[in-house]
Structures are given as C-alpha cells and as structure tokens.
N, C-alpha and C positions, 0 to 999 in steps of 0.2 A: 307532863305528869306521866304517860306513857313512857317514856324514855329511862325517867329516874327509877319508874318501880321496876321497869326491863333491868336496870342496872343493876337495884339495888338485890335484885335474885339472882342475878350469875353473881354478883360478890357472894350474897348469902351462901351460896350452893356451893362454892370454891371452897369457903369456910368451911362448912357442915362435912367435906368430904377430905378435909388436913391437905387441901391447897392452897393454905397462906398465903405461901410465898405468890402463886397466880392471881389471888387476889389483890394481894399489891401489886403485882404488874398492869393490872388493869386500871386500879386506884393510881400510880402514877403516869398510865399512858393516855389517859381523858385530861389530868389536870389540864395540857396546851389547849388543848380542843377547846374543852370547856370556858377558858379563862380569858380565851382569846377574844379581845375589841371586836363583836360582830352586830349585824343590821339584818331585820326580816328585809326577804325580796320587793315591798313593797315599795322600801324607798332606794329607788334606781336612780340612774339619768334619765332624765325627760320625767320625772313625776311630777303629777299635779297635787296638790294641796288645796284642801276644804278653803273658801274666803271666809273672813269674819269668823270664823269659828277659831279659837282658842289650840295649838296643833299641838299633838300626840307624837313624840318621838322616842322609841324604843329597842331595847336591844338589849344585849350580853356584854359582860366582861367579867374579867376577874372581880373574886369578892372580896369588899370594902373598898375596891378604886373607885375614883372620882372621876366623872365624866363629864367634860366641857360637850354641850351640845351647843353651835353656831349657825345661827341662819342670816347669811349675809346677802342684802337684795345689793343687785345693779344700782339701784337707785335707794339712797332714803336711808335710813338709821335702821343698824342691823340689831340681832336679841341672839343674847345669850343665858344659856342655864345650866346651873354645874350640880349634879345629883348624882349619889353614894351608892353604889351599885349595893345590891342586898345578899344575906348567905347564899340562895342559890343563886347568883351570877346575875341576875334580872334588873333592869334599870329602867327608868321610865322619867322623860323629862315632858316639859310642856314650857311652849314659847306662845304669847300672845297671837292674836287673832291678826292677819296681814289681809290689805286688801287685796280684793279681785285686781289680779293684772302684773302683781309682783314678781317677778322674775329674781332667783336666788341661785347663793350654793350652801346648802350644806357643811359644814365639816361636823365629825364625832370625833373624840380624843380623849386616851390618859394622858397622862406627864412623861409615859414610859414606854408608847407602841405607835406603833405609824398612824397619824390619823386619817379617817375612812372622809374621802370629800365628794358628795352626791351635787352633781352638774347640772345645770340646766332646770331646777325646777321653778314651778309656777303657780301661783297662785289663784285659784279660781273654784266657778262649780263643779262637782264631783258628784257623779249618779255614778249606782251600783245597781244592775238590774238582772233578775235573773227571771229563770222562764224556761217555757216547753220550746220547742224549732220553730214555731211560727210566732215566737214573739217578734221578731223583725217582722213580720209580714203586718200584723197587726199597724206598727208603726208607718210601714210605708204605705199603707192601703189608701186609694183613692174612690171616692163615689161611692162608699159605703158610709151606714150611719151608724153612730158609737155600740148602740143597743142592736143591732141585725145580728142575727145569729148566726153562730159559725159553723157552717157547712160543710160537707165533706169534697165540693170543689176549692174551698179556702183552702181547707185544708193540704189538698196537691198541690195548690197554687205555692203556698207556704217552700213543701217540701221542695220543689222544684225550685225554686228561687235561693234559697239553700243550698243546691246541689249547685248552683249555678255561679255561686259568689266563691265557692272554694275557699271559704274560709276569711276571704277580704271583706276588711270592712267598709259599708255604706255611709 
C-alpha cells in the first residue's frame, strides 16, 4: 500500500508539472519489477511449514498470469494449485494440510518465466514468539516457580546470558 501511493505521487507530480514523458519512464521501467514471478522471504530453503493446517502460499507476478503452485513431498502424493494473479500483481494459493514430518520442494511457475523451486522444506510445528531480552531466560530458567516474580537479578542474569549467546541460538 505504501509503495503504490509512493508511486502513484511522483507519477502524479511528473504529470502536474508537463513531465509526461518522465512519467512514462517510470510507468515503463516498474512494469519488469513489478510483473516479475516473485516469493516473500518467508519461503526459503530449509522452511518449515504449519502440520495439519491447510498452507498459504503467496506472491507476485504479472497481472492476469496463471500460476502453477507445486508441493512435491519426497514421499507420498504431491498437490497442486493454479490461481490467476489479480490487477495489482498479487496471487495467493492454498494447498491442503500435509502431515508433521513431510519433507518437500516447492516449485512456483507461469507458462512463460523460470520457475522459482524452494528446497528442503518440511513439514511440522511452527511457533512464532516474540518478547523483551529475557524472553529466552524465562525459558531456560531452572528452580524457579512459574508465578515468582521477576527481580532485578533475573533480570542481569537474563541480560548477561544474552550477551553471552551472541546471537546463537539455544
């Protein structure tokens, strides 16, 4: 949304001041960008996917193509879905629910551009957690009880254990 009304005011503003012809430069140097077969970072190699739960796959291409989405397991009968990208470039498929343990690839495709093939993913739990610096310390805490309140030595303890991981995760 950000982007389009970013856009749609330097066209405006090119027009409004009898630079046309810049506004059509701009209007044809996005069509590639925009139109081009693409996938949020989400789904990389090595992602994991929700079990049992019905999957969400999404992305860009040119508008009105048809996009083959394919999830092929190592093992077992794969699923495909083919859905009509919309005016603004936006697609959004859904393949049934795969169980815990599935290991796949991906492929995304038109008829007319290289298709995009995600490696190595798998099927399983997905937690999304967010939180202050001492949310890991919480998790790892030993000899404390759920309800004890959080003190201003948890709290060093927290930040020091933090400082100490650099970043790796436990």
């Amino acid at each position: 949304m950000f982007f389009a009304m970013t856009f749609r005011s330097v066209v405006s503003t090119l027009v409004s001041r009898g630079l046309a012809a810049g506004a059509g430069l701009v209007l044809l140097g996005s069509g590639a960008a925009l139109g081009q077969l693409r996938l949020p970072a989400v789904f990389s190699d090595h992602a994991m996917i929700q079990a049992d739960k019905p999957v969400e796959v999404w992305g860009w291409a040119t508008p009105s193509k048809v996009v083959s989405v394919t999830f092929r397991p190592k093992e077992g009968k794969g699923h495909q879905s083919w859905v009509k990208t919309a005016a603004n470039g936006r697609w959004r498929a859904q393949l049934p629910a795969m169980k815990a343990g599935t290991a796949a690839e991906l492929e995304v495709h038109t008829h007319d551009e290289t298709p995009i093939i995600i490696k190595d993913m798998l099927a399983g739990e997905v937690w999304l957690c967010s939180g202050q610096s001492n949310m890991s310390y919480l998790l790892t805490t030993k000899g404390r009880k759920p309800n004890e309140s959080t003190g201003p030595e948890i709290l060093e303890e927290a930040q020091k254990n933090a400082t100490d991981a650099q970043g790796a995760l436990r």
